[in-house]
C-alpha beads as a LAMMPS data file, in Angstrom:
LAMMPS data file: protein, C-alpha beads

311 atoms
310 bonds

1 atom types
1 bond types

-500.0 500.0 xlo xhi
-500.0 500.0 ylo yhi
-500.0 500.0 zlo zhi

Masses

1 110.0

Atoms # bond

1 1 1 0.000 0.000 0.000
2 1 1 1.636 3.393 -1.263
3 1 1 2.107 5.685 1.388
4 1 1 0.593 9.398 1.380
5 1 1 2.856 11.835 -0.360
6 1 1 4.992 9.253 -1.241
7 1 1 6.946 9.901 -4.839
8 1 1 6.606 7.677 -7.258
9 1 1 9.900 6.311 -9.580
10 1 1 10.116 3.575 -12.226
11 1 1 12.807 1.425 -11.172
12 1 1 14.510 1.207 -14.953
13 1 1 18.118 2.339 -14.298
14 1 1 19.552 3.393 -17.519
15 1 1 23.413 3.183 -18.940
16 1 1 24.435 6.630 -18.414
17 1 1 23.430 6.905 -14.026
18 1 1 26.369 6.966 -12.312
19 1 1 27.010 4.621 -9.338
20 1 1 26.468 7.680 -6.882
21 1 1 22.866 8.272 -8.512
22 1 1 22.211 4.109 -8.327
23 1 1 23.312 4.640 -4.785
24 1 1 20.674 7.483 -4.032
25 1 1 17.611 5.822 -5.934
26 1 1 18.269 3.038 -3.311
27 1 1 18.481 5.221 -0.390
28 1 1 14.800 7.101 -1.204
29 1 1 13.447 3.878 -1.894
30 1 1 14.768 2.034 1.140
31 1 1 13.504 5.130 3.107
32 1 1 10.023 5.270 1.515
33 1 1 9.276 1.164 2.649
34 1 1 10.328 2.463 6.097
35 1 1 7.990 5.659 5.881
36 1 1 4.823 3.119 4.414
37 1 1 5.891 0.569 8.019
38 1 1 5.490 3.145 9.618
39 1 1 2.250 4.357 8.444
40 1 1 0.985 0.837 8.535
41 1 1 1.599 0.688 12.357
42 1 1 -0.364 4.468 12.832
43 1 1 -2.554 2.764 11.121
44 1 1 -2.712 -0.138 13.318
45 1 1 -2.738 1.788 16.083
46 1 1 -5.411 3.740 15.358
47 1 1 -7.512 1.204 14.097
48 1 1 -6.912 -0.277 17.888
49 1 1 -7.685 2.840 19.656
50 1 1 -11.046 2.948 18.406
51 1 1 -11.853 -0.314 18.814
52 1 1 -10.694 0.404 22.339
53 1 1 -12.924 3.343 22.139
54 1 1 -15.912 1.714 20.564
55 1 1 -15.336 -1.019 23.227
56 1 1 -15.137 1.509 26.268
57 1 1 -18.381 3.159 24.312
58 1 1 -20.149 -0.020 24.742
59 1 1 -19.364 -0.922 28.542
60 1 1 -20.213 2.797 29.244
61 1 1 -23.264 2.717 27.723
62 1 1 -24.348 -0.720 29.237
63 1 1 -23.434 0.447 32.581
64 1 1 -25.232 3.678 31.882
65 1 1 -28.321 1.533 30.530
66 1 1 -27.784 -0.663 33.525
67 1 1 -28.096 2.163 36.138
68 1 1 -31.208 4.035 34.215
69 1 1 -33.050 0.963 34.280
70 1 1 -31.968 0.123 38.014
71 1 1 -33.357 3.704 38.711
72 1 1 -36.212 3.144 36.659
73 1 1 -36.864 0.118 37.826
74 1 1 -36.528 1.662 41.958
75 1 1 -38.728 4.568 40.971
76 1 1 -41.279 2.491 39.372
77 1 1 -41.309 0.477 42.764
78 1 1 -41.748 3.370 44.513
79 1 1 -44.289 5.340 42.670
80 1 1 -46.231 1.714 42.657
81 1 1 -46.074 1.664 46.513
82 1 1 -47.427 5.168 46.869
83 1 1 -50.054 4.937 44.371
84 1 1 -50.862 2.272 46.427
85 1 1 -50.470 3.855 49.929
86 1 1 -52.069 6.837 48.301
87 1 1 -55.222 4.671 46.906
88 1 1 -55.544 3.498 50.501
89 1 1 -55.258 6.224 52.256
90 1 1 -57.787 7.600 49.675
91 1 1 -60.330 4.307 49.985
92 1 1 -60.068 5.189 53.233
93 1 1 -60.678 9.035 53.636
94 1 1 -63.802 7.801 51.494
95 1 1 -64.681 5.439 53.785
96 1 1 -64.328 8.258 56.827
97 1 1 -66.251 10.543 54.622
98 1 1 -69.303 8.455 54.189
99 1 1 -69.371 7.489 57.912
100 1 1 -69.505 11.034 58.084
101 1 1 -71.287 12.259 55.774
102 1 1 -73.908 9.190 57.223
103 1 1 -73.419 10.391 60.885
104 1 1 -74.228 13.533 59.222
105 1 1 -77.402 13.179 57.870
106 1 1 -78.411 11.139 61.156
107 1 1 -77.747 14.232 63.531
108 1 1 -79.984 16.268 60.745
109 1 1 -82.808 14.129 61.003
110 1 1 -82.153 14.283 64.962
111 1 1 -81.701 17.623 65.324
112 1 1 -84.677 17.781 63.072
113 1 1 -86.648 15.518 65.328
114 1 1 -85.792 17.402 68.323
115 1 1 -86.646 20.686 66.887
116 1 1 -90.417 19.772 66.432
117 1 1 -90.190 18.278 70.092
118 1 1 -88.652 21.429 71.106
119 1 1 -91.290 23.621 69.511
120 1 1 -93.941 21.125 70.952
121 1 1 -92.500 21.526 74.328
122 1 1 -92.125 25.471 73.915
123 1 1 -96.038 25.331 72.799
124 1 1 -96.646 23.088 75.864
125 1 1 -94.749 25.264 78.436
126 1 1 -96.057 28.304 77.069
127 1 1 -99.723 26.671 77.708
128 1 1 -98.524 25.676 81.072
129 1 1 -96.960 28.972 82.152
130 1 1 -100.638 30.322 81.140
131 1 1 -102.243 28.084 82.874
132 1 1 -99.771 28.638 85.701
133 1 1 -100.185 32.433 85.725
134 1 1 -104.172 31.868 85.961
135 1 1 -103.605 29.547 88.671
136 1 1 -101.789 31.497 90.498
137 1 1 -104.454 34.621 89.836
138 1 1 -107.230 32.689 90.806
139 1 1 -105.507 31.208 93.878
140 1 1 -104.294 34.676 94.943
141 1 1 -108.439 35.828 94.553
142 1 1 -109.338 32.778 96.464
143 1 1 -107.105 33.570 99.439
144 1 1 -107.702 37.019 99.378
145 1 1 -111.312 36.548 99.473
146 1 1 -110.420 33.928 102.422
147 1 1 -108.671 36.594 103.994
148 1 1 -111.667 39.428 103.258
149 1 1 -112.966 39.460 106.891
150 1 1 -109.229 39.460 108.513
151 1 1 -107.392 41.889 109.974
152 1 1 -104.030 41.790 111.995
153 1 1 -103.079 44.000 115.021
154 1 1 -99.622 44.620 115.672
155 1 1 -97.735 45.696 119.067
156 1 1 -99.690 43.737 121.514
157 1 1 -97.692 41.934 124.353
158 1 1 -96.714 39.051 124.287
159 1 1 -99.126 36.833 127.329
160 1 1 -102.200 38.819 126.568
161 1 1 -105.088 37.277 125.291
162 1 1 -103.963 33.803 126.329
163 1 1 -106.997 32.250 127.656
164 1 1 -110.067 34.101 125.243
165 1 1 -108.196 35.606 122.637
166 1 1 -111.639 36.417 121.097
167 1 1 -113.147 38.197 123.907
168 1 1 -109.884 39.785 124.412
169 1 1 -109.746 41.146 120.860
170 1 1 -113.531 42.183 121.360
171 1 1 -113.181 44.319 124.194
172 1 1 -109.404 45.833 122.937
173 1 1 -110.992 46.653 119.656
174 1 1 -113.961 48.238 121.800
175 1 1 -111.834 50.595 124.156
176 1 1 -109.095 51.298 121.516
177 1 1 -111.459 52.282 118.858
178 1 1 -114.723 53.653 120.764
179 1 1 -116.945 51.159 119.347
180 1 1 -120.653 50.993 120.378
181 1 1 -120.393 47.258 121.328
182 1 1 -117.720 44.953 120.791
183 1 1 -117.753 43.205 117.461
184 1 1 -118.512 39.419 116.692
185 1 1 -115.386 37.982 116.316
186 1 1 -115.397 34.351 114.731
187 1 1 -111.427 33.351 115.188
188 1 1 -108.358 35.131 117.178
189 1 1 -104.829 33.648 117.374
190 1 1 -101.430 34.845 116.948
191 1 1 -99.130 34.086 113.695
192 1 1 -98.225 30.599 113.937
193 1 1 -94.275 30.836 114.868
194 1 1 -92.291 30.390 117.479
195 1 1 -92.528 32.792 120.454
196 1 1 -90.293 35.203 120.138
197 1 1 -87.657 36.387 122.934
198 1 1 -88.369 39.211 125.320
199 1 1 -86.241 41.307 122.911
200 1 1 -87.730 40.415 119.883
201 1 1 -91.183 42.231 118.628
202 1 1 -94.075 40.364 120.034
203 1 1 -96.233 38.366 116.910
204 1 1 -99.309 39.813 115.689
205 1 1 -102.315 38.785 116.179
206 1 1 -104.896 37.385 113.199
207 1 1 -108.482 38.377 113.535
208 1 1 -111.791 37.198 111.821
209 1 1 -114.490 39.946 112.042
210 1 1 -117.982 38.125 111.363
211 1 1 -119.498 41.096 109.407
212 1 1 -117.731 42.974 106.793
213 1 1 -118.993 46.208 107.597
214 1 1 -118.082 46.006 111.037
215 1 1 -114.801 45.444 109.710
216 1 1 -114.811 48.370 107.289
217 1 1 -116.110 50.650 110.635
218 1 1 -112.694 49.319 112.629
219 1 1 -110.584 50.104 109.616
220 1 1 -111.573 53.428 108.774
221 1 1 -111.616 54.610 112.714
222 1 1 -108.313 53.308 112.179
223 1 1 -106.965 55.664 109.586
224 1 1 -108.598 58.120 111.845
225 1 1 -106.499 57.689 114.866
226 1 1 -102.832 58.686 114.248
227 1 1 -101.340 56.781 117.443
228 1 1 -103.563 54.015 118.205
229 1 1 -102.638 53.033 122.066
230 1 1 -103.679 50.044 123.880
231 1 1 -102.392 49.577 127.936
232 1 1 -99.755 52.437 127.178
233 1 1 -98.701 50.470 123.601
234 1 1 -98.993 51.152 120.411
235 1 1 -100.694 49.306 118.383
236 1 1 -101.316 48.995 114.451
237 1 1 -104.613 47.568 112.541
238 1 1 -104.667 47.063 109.116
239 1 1 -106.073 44.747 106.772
240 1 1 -104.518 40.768 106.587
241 1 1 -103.660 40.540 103.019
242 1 1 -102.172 37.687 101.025
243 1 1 -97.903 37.688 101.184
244 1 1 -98.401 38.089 97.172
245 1 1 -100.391 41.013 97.417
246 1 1 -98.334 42.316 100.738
247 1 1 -94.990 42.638 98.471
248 1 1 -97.271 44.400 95.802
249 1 1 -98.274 46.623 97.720
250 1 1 -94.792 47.412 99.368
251 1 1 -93.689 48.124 95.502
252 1 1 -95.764 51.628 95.957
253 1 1 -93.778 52.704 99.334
254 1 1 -91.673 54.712 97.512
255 1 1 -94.560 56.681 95.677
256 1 1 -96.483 57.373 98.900
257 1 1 -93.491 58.338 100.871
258 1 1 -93.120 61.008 98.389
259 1 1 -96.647 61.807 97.769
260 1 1 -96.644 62.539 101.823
261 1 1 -94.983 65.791 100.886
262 1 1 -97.324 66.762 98.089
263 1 1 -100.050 69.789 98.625
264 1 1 -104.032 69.033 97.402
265 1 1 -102.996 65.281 97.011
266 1 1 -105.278 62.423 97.945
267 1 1 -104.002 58.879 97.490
268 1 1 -104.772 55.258 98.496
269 1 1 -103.648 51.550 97.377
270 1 1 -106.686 49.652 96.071
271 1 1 -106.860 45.751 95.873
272 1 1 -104.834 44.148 95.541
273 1 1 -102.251 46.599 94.142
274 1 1 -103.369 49.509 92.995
275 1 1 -102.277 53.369 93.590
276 1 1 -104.934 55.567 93.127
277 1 1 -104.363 60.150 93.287
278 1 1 -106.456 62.423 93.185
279 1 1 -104.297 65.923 92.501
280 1 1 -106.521 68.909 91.769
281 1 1 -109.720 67.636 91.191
282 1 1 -107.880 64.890 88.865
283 1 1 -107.669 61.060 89.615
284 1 1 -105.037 58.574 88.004
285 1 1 -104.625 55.303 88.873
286 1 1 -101.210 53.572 88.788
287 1 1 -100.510 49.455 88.286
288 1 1 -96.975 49.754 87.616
289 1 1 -94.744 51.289 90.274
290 1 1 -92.104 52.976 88.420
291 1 1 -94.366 54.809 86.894
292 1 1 -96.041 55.496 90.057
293 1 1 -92.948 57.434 91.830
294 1 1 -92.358 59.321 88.282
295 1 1 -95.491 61.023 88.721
296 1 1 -95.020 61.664 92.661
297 1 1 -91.538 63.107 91.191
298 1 1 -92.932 65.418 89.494
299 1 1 -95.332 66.749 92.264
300 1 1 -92.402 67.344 94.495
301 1 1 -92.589 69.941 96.958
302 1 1 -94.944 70.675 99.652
303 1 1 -97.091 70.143 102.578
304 1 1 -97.768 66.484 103.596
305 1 1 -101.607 65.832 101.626
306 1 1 -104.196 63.971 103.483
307 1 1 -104.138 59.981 103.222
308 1 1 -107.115 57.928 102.808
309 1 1 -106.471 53.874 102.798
310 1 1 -108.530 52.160 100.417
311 1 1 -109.657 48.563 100.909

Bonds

1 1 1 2
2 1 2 3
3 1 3 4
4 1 4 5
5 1 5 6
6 1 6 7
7 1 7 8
8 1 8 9
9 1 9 10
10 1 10 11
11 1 11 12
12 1 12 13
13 1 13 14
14 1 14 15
15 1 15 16
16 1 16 17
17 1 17 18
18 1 18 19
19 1 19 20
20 1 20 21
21 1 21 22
22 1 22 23
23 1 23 24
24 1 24 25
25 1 25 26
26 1 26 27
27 1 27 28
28 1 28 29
29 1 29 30
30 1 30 31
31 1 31 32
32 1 32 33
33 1 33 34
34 1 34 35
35 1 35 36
36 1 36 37
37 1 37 38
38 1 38 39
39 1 39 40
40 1 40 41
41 1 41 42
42 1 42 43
43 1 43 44
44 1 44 45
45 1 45 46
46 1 46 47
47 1 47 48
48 1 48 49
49 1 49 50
50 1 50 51
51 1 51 52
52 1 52 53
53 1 53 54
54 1 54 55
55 1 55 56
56 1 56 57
57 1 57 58
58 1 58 59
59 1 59 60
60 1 60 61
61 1 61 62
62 1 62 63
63 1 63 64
64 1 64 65
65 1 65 66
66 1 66 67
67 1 67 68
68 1 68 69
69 1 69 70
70 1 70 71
71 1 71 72
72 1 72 73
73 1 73 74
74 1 74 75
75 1 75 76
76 1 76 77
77 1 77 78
78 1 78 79
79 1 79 80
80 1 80 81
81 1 81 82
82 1 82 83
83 1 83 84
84 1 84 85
85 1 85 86
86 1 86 87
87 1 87 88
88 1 88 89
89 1 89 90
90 1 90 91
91 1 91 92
92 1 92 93
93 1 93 94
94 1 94 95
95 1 95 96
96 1 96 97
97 1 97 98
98 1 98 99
99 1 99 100
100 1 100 101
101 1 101 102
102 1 102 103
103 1 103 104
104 1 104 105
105 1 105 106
106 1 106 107
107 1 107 108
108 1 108 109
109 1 109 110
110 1 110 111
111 1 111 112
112 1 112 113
113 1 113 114
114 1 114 115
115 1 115 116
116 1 116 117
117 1 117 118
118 1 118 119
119 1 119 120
120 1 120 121
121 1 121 122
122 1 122 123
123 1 123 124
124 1 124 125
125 1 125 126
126 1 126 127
127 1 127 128
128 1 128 129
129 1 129 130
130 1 130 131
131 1 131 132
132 1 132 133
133 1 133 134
134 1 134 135
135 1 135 136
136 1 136 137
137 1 137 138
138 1 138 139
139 1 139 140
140 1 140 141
141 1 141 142
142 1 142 143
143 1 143 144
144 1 144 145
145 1 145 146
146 1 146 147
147 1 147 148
148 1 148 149
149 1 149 150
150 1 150 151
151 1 151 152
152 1 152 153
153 1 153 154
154 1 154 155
155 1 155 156
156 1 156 157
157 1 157 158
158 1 158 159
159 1 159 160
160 1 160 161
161 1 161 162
162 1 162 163
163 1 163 164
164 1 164 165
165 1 165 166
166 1 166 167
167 1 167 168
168 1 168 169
169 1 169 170
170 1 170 171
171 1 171 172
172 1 172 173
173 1 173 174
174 1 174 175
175 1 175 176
176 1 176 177
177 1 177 178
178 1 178 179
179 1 179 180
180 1 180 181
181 1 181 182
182 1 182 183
183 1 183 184
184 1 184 185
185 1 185 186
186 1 186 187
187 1 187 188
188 1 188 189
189 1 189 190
190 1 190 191
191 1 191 192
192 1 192 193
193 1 193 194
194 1 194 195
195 1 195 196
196 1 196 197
197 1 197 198
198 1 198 199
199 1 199 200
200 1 200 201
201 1 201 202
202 1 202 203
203 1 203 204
204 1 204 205
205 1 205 206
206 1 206 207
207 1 207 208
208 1 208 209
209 1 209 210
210 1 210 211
211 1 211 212
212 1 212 213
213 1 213 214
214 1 214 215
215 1 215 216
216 1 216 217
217 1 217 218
218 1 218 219
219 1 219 220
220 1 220 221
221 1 221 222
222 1 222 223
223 1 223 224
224 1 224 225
225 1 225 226
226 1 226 227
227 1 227 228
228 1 228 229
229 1 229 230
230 1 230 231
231 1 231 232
232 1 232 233
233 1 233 234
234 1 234 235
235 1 235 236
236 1 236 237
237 1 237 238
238 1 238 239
239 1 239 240
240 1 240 241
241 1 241 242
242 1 242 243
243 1 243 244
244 1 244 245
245 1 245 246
246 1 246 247
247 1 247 248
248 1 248 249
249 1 249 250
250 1 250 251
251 1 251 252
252 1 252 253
253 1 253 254
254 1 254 255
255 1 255 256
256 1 256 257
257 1 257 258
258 1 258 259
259 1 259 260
260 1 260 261
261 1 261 262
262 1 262 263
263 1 263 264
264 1 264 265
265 1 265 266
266 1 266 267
267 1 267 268
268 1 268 269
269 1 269 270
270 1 270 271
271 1 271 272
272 1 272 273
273 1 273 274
274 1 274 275
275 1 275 276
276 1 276 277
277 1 277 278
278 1 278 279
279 1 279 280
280 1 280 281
281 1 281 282
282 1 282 283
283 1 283 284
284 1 284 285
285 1 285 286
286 1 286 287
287 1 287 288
288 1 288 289
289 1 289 290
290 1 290 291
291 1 291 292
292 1 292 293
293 1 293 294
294 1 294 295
295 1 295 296
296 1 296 297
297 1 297 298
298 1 298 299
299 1 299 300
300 1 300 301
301 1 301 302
302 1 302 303
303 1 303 304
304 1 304 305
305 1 305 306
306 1 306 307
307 1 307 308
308 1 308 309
309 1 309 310
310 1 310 311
């Protein structure tokens, strides 16, 4: 094989070349065979080299292969075990959410349930509390008209009237009040509590009067007497009201303490609770209180006005 470059010459030597020129045809030609060995073993060489190259191409790329699918093949493992942790964890959040959404729909139809029992039972207390209130009216009425024909008289020592409370009653109401004859009394007796101690106030006493109007006569001498005195005592009479209608009543204290002070005003509680003034030829009447005292507020001022009780 020729090498590259290499300069071609026909081997004919002719009759006239001297023996130097033979000599230096032999010389280029012995040095081209040496030049074309040599290019034969670049040759070689390089032709090695790439097989070493091609060969080092190969293992790199199988062990490149290798590791991709080595990755591949741990990836696809683990994506496969989440999916599957994740489709469990999903089955299950289902499973959670339909208990729930179950649980749910059961408290709705409870609370559902309960809020017509509710409203049943609101309707049903509210009937109650009615029936209640008118109850309570009509038992208040009852015991008031039990009461009608009662009075109760305060400050009387304790010991009197022992033996025949009502004749003792009859003749104290007698001499305290002036009466023509003593009244007909059907039941006397004190409050039913335990005695009290010598310092302690002594308990009243609770009176039936047979006849009403005898009992209107001892209630308005009464108002008529402003320190009613019995054996150097005094003594208070008024009418024996119901406890309901007592604190009522005591609701207006504030009103008639200040209407005391009021000039050309005539006042006085009607039953059971009820404040009725009469302020320059004018009469209101007053169920609530507050609004009571507003008006007495207003009249503030003067001399203390007359006071008439009324039953």
């Amino acid at each position: 094989m020729p090498g590259k470059g290499r300069k071609q010459k026909t081997a004919h030597v002719g009759p006239d070349q001297t023996p130097r020129s033979r000599d230096m045809d032999a010389h280029e030609e012995s040095t081209d065979d040496e030049e074309d060995t040599s290019n034969r073993a670049v040759l070689a060489a390089i032709t090695a080299l790439k097989g070493e190259m091609a060969k080092m191409k190969d293992d790199i790329c199988a062990n490149v292969d290798r590791r991709i699918e080595r990755v591949y093949n741990d990836l696809r493992q683990e994506i496969t075990m989440a999916n599957n942790s994740v489709q469990a964890s999903i089955a299950s959040i289902e499973a959670n959410s339909q208990k729930l959404h179950d649980k749910a729909a059961d408290m709705e139809r409870a609370a559902t349930a309960h809020s017509d029992s509710i409203s049943q039972l609101e309707q049903q207390v509210a009937s109650l509390n009615s029936d209640v209130a008118t109850l309570k009216r009509k038992n208040e009425e009852l015991e008031g008209n039990s009461r009608r024909n009662n009075i109760r008289i305060t400050g009387i020592c304790e010991g009197l009237g022992m033996t025949k409370p009502r004749d003792f009653i009859a003749t104290l109401l007698k001499d305290a009040l002036a009466l023509n004859e003593h009244p007909m009394i059907d039941r006397a007796h004190r409050t039913l509590r335990q005695r009290p101690s010598p310092s302690e106030p002594p308990r009243p006493f609770v009176i039936r009067i047979h006849h009403y109007h005898v009992l209107e006569e001892i209630l308005r001498k009464t108002a008529t007497i402003k320190n009613l005195q019995y054996q150097g005592k005094t003594i208070r009479i008024f009418p024996d009201y119901p406890p309901t209608v007592v604190k009522r009543r005591a609701l207006f204290n504030r009103a008639r303490q200040v209407l005391r002070n009021q000039p050309d005003v005539r006042y006085g509680l009607l039953y059971p609770a009820r404040l009725l003034v009469t302020h320059n030829g004018s009469q209101l009447s007053f169920a609530d209180p507050q609004k009571a005292e507003e008006y007495a507020e207003r009249l503030t001022g003067s001399a203390r006005p007359q006071m008439v009780e009324a039953m």
